[in-house]
N, C-alpha and C positions, 0 to 999 in steps of 0.2 A: 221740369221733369224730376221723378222722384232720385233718390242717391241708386235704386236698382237699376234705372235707364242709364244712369251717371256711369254705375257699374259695369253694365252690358256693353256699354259702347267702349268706357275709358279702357278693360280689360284685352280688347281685341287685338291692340300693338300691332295692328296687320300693315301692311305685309310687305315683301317686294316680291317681285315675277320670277318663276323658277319653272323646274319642265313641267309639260301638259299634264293630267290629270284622266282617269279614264274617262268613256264616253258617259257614266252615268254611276253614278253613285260619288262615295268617300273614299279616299285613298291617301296614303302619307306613307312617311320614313321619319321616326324619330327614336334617335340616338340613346343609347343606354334603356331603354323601358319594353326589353325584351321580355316574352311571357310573362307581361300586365296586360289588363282589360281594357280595353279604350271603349266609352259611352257616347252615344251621340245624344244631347239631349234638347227638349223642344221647353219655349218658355209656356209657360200658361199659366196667365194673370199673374205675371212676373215669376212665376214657381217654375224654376227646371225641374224637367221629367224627363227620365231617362228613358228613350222609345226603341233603341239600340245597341249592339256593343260588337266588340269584335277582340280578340287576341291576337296582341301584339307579336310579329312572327320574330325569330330568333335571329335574323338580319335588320330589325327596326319596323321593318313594311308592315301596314294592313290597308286594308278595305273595309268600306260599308256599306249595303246597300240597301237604305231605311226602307222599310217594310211599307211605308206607306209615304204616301206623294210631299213633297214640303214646298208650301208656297213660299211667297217672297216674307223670309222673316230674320228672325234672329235667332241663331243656335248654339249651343256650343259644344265641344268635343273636350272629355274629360278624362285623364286620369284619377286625379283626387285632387282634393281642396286649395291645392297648393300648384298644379300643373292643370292647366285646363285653357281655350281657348274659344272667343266668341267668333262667329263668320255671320255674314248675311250674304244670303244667299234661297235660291230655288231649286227644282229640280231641272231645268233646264239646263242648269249649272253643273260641270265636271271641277271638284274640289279635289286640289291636293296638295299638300301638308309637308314640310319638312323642317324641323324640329333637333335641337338638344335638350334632353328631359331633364339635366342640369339647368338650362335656363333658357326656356320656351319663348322667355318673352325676346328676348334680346337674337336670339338663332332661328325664328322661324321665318320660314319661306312658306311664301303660298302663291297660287296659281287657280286660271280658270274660273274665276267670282270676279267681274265687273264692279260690281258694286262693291266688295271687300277691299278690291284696290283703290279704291276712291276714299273709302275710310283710312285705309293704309296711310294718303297719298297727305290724309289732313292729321290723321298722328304723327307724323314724320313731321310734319310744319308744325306742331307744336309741342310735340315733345322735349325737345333741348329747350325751349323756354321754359317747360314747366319745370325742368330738373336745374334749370338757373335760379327760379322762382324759390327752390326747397335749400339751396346754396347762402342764398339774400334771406331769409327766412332765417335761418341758424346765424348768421352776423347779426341782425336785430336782436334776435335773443341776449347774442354774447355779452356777460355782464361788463365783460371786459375791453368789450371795443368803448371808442370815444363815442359821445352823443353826435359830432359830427361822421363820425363813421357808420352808426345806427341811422342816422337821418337819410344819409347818401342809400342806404339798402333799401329804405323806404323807396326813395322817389325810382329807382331804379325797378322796384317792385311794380310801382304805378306805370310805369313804361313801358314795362314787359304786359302789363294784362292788357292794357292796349294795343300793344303789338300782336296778341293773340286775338284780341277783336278782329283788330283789320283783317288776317289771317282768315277767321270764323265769314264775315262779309261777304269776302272775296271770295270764299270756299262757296257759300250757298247761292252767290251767283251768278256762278259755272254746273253748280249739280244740283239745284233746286228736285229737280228729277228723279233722284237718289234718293234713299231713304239714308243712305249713309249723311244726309247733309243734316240728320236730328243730332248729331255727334255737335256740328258747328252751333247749332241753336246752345248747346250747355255752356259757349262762351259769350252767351248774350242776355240781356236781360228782358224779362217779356215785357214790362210794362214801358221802356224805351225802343224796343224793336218791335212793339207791337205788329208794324207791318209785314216786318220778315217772317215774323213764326207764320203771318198767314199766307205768304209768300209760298213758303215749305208745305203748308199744310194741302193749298190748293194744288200745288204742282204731284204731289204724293196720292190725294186721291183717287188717281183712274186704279194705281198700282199697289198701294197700300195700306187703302182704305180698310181693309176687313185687319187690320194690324190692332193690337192690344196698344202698341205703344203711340200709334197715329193716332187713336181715340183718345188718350192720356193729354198728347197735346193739342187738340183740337178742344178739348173740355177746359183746360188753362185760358186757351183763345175765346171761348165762351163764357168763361168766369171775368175773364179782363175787360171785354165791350164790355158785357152786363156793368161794372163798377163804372167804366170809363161815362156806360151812358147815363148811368146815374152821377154822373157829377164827381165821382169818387169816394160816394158815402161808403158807408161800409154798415154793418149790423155793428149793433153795443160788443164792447172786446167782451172776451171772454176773460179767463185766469185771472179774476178781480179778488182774489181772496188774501192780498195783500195790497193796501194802497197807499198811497202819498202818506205823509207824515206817521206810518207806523213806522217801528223799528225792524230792520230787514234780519228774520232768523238766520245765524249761521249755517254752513255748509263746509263739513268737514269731507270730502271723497279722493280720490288717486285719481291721477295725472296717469298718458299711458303708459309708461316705465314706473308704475306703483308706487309712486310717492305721494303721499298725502299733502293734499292743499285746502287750504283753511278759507274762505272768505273774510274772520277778522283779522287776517296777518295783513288785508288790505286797506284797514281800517287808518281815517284823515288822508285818506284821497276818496278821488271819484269815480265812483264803480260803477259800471253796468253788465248787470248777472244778464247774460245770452244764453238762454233756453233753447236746444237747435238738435239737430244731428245730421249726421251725413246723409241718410236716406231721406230726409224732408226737402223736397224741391225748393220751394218759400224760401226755405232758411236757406239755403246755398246761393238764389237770386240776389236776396238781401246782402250777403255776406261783403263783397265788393263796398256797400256802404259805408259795411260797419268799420271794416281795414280802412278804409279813408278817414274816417272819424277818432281809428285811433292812429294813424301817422300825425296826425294835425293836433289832437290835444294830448297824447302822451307825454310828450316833454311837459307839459302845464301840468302834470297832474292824474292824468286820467286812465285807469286802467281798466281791463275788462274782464269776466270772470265765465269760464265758457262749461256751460252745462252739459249735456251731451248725452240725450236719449239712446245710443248706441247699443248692440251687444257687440258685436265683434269689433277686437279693439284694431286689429288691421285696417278693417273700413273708414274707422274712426280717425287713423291717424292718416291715412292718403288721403283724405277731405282735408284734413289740416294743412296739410303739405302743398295739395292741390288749390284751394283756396285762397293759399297765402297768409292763413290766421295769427299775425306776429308776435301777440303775447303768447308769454309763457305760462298762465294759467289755466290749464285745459284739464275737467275734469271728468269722469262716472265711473258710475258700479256695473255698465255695462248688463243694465235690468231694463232696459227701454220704456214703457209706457210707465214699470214700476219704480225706475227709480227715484229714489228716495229722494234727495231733493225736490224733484219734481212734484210727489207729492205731497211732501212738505209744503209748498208754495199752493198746493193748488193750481197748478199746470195740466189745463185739459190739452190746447193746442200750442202749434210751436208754427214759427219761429215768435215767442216770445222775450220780454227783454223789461228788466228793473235797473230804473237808474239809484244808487243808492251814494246820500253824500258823505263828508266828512266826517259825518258824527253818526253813521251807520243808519240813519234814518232814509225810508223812501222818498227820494222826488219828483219822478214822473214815473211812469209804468206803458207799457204800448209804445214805445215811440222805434219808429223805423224812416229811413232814409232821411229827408228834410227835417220830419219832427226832431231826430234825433241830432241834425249839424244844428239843430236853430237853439234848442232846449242844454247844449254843450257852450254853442257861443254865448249864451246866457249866462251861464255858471263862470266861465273861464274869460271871457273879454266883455262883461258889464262894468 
């Protein structure tokens, strides 16, 4: 799923049960955001639009009642950039909302959505890992812990994302049902769970078929048999405008607390430049590999230098956080398609990836999952 479906679900924080909600429409109390405008807004082709709004009444309270029907989807209700909240839900459905506009994510209550409780019910199962995840993540960095103390956050790390698998599993099969169970598909990988995505996909179509974001995964599920039946060929890579045995151009750009990071300050180790961003689905399935690949040959040597198609640098760093990206090399200018490195390299698509060695020259280019543990143990235990 793309980093917007990533978005749409991971932002929801929903919810625990709180009082009834009216017979039809939107309704809430949230705290402090008297006389502001509250938006209800609809996705379309992942673009929120706003079809709604109401004023906030000078007790907290309002109401909404969308002008027009809402099927089984994903919506969200908006103050501004910074307070806002996803629900899934119908109009069958009586919503209602209780909120501190100091901090929505952590104080809100909600009620009357079936389905938002169920998304509720699998953030709640994985949220304290993930905030464990962002803990172990910061000890890896520390220049200052011991390489056995680094080590230890690793495999601790490796533990946790498994314990969120089992979690995602066991979520999808009890609510298969649910649209809320494409939230557990983002801790799975499609081309090893191949069967579950279809799992989901089958079990969602009576109800959420005509959904933008069922078609998103159902088209992944179509892309992957197509591969799988072809043997796993794949078309000639793309982003060939750098290859083996040239010398890999530098890349000077900020890290996202705006410090500049250099590609040759990593010069006599072994590098591999990750071309990615948080919105590219690919890249985020992949990622899980690439963190295995550097738990396992960092101590020997081996670092990674992370590119990052992004504009907004918020998005950019809860992918990091969320993925568990443990080096500390993370870079862009926050120009997406135009960022500069990227076209520097000649990066049409992503998730791409250069392996560059000790004397700054290319050694392989394209390698993901196995290519990339086989092409590593080559360099470092030959």
């Amino acid at each position: 799923m793309t980093k917007k479906l990533l978005y749409i679900i991971g932002a929801s924080a929903l919810f625990a049960a709180c009082s009834a909600g009216p017979q039809t429409g939107i309704s809430g109390n949230i705290k402090g955001a008297a006389g502001e405008m509250i938006y209800l807004e609809r996705f379309v082709n992942n673009r929120a639009v706003a079809t709604d709004s109401a004023l906030i009444a000078e007790d907290g309270s309002f109401s909404i009642v969308p002008q027009q029907g809402m099927d089984l989807n994903f919506y969200q209700l908006k103050i501004d950039d910074e307070r806002r909240l996803v629900f899934l839900s119908d109009s069958t459905e009586a919503l209602h909302v209780i909120a501190d506009s100091e901090d929505i994510r952590t104080t809100l209550q909600f009620s009357g959505s079936r389905h938002s409780q169920l998304l509720d019910e699998f953030q709640d199962a994985i949220r304290p890992l993930e905030m464990q995840l962002i803990d172990l993540r910061k000890i890896s960095q520390d220049a200052g812990k011991s390489q056995e103390e680094r080590s230890q956050a690793f495999q601790q790390q490796v533990d946790l994302q498994n314990e969120k698998r089992s979690i995602a599993l066991k979520f999808i099969e009890d609510n298969s049902t649910s649209p809320a169970s494409l939230a557990a598909l983002n801790e799975l990988n499609l081309k090893q769970d191949l069967d579950k995505y279809k799992k989901v996909a089958d079990d969602l179509k009576t109800n959420f078929g005509h959904s933008y974001y069922y078609k998103m995964v159902t088209s992944q599920i179509d892309n992957a048999g197509k591969q799988q039946a072809a043997g796993g060929q794949q078309q000639a890579p793309k982003n060939n405008k750098y290859t083996t045995g040239m010398d890999a151009p530098d890349i000077a750009m900020s890290d996202p607390d705006g410090n500049v990071m250099k590609l040759s300050d990593l010069r006599g180790k072994v590098v591999m430049i990750d071309f990615w961003a948080s919105w590219c689905g690919p890249c985020r399935r992949e990622n899980p590999n690439v963190v295995k690949a550097y738990q396992k040959y960092n101590p020997k040597g081996f670092e990674i230098f992370s590119v990052s198609l992004d504009k907004d640098v918020e998005r950019w760093k809860s992918a990091i956080a969320q993925d568990g990206l443990l080096w500390p090399n993370h870079v862009s200018d926050l120009q997406g398609w135009k960022n500069a490195a990227s076209q520097a390299y000649g990066v049409s698509s992503i998730p791409h990836t250069i392996l560059v060695g000790r004397d700054g020259k290319i050694v392989a280019t394209h390698l993901r999952g196995a290519q990339l543990e086989a092409k590593l143990a080559e360099l470092f235990e030959s």
